[in-house]
C-alpha atoms as one frame of an Amber mdcrd trajectory, in Angstrom:
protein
 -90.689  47.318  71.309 -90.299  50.649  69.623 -92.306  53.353  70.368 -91.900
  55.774  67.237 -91.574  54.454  63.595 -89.408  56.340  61.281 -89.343  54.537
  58.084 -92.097  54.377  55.278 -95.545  53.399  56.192 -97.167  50.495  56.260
 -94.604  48.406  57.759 -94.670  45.077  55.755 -94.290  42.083  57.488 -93.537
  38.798  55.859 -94.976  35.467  58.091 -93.076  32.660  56.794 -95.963  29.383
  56.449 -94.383  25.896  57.338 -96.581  22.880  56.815 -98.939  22.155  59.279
 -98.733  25.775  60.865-101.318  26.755  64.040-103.502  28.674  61.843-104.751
  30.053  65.917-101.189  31.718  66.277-100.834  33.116  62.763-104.367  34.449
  63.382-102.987  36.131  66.877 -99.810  37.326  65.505-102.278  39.248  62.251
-105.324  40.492  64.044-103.204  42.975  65.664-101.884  44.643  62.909-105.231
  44.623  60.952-106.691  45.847  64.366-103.865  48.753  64.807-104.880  49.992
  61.176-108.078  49.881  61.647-107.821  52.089  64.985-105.416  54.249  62.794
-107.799  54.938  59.824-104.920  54.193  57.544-102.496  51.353  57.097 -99.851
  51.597  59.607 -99.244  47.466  58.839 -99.128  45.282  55.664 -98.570  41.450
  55.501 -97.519  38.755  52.861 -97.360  35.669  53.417 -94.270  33.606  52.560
 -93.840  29.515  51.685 -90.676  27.851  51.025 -91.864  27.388  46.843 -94.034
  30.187  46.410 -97.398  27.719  47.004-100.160  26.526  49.373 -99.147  25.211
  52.314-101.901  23.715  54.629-102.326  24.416  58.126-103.119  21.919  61.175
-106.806  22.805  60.893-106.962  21.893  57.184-107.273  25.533  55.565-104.582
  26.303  52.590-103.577  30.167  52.260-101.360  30.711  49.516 -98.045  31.602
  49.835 -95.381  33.472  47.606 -91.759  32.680  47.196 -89.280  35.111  48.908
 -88.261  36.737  47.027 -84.317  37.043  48.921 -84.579  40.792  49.730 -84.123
  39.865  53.741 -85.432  36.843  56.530 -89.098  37.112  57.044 -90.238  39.008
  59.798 -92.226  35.931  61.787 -92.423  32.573  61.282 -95.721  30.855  61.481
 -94.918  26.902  62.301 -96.740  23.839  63.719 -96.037  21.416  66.026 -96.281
  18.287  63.480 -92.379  16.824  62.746 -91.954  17.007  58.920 -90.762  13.988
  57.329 -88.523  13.568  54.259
């Protein structure tokens, strides 16, 4: 972990959404960041979130946050999956 930031602020993070995703972990891995700007009184963080074709993709508990395509400028920075085995 880094303790000093040099580069421009906020710090985007990209959270990759697989089908089926814990929606619990993607919540655990966000609330941080939302919590550190809020501490911060400014954005220190900022967050997309990512699919595979730029859609929906549904979580385990049902809920469907939309996604956006990457858009190839680099790997996301987490990836939120689930512990369902996808089928073809």
């Amino acid at each position: 972990m880094r303790l000093s930031y040099q580069g421009p602020l906020p710090e985007m993070v990209g959270f990759l959404l697989l089908p089926q995703f814990s929606m619990m972990a993607f919540f655990a891995a966000v609330e941080p960041l939302r919590i550190a700007n809020r501490i911060a009184h400014r954005p220190l963080f900022d967050w997309t979130l990512i699919s595979a074709d730029g859609g929906p993709v549904t979580a385990s508990n049902g809920m469907t946050p939309d996604g956006r395509p990457s858009n190839g400028g680099g790997a996301p920075s987490a990836l939120a999956g689930g512990v369902q085995r996808l089928l073809s």
